[in-house]
LOFI-393419 format. One record per residue (C-alpha): x, y, z; residue in one letter. Coordinates in Angstrom, 1 decimal. Layout:
<atoms>
<atom><u>X</u><v>Y</v><w>Z</w><code>A</code></atom>
...
</atoms>
This chain:
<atoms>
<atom><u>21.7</u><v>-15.4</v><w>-9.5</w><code>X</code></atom>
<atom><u>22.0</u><v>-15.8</v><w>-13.7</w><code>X</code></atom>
<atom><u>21.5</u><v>-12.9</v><w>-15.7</w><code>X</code></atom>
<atom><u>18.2</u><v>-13.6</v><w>-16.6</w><code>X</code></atom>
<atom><u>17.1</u><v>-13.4</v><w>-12.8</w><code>X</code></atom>
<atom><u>18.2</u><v>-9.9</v><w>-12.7</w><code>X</code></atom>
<atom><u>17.0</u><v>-8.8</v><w>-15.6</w><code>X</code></atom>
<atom><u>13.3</u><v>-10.0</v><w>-14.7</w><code>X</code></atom>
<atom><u>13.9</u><v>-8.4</v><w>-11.4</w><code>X</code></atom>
<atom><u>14.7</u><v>-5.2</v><w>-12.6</w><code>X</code></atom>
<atom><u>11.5</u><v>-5.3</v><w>-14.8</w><code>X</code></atom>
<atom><u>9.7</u><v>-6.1</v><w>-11.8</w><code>X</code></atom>
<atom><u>10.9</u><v>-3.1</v><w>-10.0</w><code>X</code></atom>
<atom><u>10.2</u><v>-0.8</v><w>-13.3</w><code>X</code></atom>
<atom><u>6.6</u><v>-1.9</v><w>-13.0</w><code>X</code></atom>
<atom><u>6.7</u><v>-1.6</v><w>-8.9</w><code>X</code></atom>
<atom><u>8.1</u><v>2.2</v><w>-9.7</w><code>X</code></atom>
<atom><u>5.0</u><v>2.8</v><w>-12.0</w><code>X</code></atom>
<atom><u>2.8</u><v>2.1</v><w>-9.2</w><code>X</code></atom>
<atom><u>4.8</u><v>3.8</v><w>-7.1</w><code>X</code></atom>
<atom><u>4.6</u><v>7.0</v><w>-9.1</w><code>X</code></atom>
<atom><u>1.4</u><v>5.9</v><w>-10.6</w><code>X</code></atom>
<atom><u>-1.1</u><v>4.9</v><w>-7.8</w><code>X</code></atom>
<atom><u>-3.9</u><v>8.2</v><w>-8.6</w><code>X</code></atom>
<atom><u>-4.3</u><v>6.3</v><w>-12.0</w><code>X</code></atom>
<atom><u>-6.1</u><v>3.6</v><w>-13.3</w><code>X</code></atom>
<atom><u>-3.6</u><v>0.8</v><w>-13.0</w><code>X</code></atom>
<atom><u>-4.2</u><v>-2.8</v><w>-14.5</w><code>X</code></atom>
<atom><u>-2.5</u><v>-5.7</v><w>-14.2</w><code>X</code></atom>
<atom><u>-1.9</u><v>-5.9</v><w>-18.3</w><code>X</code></atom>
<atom><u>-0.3</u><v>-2.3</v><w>-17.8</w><code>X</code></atom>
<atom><u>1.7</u><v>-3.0</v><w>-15.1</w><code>X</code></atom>
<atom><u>3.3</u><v>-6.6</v><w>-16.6</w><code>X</code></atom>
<atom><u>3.6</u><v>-4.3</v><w>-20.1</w><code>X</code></atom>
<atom><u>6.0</u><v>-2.4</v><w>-17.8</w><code>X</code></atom>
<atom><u>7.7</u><v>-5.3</v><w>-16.4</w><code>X</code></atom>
<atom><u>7.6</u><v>-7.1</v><w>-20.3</w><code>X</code></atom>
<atom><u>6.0</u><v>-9.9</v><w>-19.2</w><code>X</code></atom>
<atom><u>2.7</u><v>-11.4</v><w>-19.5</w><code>X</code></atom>
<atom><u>0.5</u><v>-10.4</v><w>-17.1</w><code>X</code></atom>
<atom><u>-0.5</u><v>-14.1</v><w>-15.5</w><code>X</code></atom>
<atom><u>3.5</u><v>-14.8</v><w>-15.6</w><code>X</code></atom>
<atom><u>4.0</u><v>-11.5</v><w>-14.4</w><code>X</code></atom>
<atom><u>1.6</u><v>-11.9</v><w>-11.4</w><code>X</code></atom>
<atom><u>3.4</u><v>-14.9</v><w>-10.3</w><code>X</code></atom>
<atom><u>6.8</u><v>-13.1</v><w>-10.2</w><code>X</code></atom>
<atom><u>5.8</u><v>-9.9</v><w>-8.9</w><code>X</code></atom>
<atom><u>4.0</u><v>-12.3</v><w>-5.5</w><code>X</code></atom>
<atom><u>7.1</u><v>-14.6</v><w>-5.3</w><code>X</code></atom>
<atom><u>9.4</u><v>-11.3</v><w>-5.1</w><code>X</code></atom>
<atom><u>7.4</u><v>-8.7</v><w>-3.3</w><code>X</code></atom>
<atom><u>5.4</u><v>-11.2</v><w>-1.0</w><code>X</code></atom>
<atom><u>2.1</u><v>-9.2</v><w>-2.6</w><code>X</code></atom>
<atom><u>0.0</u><v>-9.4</v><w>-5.5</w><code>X</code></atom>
<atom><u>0.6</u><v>-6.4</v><w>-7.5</w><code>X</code></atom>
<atom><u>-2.9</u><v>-5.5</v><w>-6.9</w><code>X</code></atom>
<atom><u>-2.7</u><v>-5.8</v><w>-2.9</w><code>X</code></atom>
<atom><u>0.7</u><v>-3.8</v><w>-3.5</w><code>X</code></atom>
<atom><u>-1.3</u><v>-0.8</v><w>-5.6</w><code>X</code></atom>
<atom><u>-3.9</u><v>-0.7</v><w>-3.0</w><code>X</code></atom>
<atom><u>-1.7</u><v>-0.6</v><w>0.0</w><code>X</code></atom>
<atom><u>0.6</u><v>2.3</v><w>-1.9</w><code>X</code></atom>
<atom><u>-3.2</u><v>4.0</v><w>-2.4</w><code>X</code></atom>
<atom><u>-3.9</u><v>3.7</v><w>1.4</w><code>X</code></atom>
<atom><u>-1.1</u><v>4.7</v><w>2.5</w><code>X</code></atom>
<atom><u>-1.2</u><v>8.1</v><w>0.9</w><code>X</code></atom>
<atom><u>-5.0</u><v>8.4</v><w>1.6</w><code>X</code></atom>
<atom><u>-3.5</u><v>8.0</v><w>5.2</w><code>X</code></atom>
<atom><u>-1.2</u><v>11.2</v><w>5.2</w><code>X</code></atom>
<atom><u>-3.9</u><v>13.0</v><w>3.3</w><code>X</code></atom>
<atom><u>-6.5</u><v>12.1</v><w>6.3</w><code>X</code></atom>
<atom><u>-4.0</u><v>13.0</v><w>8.9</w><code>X</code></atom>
<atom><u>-3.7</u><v>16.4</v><w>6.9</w><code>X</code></atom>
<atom><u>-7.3</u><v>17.0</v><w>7.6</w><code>X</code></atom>
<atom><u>-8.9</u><v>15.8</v><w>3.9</w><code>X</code></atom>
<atom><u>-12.4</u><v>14.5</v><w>3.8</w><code>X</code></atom>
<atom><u>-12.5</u><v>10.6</v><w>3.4</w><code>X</code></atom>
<atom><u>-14.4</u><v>11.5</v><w>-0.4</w><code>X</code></atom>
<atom><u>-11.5</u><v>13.3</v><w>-1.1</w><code>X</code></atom>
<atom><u>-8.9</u><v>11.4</v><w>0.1</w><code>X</code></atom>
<atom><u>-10.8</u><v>8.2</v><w>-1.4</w><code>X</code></atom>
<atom><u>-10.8</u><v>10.2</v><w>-4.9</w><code>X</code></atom>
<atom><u>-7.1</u><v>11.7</v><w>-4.9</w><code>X</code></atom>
<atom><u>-5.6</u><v>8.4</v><w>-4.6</w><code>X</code></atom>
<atom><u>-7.1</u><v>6.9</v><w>-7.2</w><code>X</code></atom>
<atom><u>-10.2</u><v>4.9</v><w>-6.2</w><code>X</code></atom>
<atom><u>-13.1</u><v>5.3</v><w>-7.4</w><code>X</code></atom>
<atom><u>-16.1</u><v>3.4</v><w>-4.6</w><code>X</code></atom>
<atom><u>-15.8</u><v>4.9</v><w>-1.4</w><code>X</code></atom>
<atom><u>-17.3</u><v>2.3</v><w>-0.1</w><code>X</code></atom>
<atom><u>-14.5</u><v>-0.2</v><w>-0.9</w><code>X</code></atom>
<atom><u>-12.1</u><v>2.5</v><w>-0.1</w><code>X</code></atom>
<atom><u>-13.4</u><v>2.7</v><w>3.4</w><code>X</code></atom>
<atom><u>-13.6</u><v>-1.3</v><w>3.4</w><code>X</code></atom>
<atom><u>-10.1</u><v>-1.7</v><w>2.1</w><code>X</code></atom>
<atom><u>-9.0</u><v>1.1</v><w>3.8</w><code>X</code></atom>
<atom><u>-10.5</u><v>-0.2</v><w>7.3</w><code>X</code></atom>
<atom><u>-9.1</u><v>-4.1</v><w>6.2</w><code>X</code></atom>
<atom><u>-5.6</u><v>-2.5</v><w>6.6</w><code>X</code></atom>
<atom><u>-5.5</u><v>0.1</v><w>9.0</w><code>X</code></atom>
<atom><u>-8.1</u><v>-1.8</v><w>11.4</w><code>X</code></atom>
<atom><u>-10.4</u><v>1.5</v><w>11.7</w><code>X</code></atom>
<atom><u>-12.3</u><v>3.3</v><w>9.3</w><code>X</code></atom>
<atom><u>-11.3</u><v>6.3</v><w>7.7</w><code>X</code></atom>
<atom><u>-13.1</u><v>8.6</v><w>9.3</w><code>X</code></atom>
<atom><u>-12.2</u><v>7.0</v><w>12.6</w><code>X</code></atom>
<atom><u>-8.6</u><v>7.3</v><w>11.6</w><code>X</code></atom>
<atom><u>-9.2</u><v>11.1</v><w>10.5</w><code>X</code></atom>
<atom><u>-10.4</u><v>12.1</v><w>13.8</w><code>X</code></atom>
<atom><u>-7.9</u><v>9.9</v><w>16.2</w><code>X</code></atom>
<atom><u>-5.0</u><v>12.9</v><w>17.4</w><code>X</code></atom>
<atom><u>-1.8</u><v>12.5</v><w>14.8</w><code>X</code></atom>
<atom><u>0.1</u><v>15.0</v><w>16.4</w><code>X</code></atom>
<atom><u>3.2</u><v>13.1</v><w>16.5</w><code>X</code></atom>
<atom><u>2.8</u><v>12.3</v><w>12.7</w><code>X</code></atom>
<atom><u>2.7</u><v>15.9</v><w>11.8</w><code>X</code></atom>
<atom><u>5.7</u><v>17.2</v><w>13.9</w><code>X</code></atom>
<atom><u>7.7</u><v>14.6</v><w>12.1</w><code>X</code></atom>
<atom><u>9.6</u><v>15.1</v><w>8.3</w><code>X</code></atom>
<atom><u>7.2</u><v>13.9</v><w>6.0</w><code>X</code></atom>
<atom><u>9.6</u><v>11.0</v><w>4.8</w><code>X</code></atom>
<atom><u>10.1</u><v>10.1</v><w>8.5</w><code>X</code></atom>
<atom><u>6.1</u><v>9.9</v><w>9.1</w><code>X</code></atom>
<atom><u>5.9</u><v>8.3</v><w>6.0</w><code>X</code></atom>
<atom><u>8.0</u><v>4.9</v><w>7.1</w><code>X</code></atom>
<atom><u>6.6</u><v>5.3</v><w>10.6</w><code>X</code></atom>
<atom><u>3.1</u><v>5.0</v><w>9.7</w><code>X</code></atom>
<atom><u>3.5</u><v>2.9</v><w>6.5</w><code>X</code></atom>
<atom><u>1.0</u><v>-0.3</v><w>6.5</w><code>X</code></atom>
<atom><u>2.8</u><v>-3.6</v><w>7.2</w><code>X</code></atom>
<atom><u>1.6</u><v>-7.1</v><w>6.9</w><code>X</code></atom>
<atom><u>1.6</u><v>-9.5</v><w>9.5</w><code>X</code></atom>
<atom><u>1.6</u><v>-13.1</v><w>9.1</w><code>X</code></atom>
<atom><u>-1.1</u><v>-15.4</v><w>10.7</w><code>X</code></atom>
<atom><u>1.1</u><v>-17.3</v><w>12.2</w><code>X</code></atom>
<atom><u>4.0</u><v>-14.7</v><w>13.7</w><code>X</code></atom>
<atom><u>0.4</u><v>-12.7</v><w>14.5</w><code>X</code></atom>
<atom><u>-1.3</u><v>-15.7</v><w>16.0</w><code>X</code></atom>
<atom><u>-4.5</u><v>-14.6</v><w>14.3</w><code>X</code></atom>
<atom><u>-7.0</u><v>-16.9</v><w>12.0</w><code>X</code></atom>
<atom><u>-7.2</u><v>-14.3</v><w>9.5</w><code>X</code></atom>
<atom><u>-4.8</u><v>-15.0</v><w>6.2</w><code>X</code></atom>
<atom><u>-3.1</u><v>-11.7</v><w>6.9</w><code>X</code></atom>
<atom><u>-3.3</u><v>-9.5</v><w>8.3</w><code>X</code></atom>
<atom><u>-1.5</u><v>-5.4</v><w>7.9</w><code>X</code></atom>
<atom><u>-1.4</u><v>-3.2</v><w>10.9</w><code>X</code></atom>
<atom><u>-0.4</u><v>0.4</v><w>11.5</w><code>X</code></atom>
<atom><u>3.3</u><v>0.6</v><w>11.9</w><code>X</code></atom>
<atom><u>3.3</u><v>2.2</v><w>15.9</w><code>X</code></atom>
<atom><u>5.7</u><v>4.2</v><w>16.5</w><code>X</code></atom>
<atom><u>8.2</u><v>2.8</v><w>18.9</w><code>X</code></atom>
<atom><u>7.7</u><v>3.9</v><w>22.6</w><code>X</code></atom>
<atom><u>9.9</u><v>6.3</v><w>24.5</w><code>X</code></atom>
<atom><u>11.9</u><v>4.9</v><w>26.8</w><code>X</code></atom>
</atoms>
């Protein structure tokens, strides 16, 4: 790997921390490559070939993720939708549904008992959306990101 490689990956991750950190806020893609110092088509392009993710589809999946531990918490969907940084609660609940495969509410009500015995950094990996492909999935859809289950007992 040159130098230059690194470099622009350790830009990348400087603009992948600010989403990390900075998901409740309005995040753009200009802001985000201004982080990385890159142009923001040239930074798209790098961010998807490193992080398998459009930085958007990253900022969203960071934003349902935490709406999920603030759901499992007992939030309201409205509150959850608006403390992570989205504004629409109707494309919350359809982005939100897109990746988890149920609706918010539906998620809310399902038992998470197991989730909320665990340490918080433990339920956060357990639970953390991951994306399948279509073809290791055998599904028709492009992608697809499903509820990491927690292994069972055996």
């Amino acid at each position: 790997m040159t130098p230059q490689e690194l470099a622009n990956l350790a830009h990348l991750r400087r603009a992948r921390d600010l989403i990390d950190r900075e998901f409740a806020r309005p995040l753009d893609v200009p802001t985000m490559a201004r982080r990385a110092l890159m142009s923001p088509a040239h930074f798209s392009r790098q961010f998807r070939s490193v992080y398998g993710e459009t930085p958007y589809s990253y900022l969203m999946t960071r934003r349902i993720e935490r709406a999920m531990a603030l759901l499992r918490s007992g939030m309201s969907v409205t509150d959850a939708c608006m403390a992570v940084g989205c504004t629409s609660l109707g494309s919350f609940s359809s982005r939100f549904a897109g990746i988890t495969g149920e609706s918010p509410s539906a998620y809310r009500l399902r038992e998470h008992h197991a989730e909320l015995s665990m340490p918080a950094c433990v339920a956060k990996v357990r639970t953390r959306p991951l994306r399948v492909d279509r073809a290791s999935a055998g599904s028709s859809e492009l992608s697809r990101i499903e509820e990491a289950a927690p292994a069972a007992a055996v």
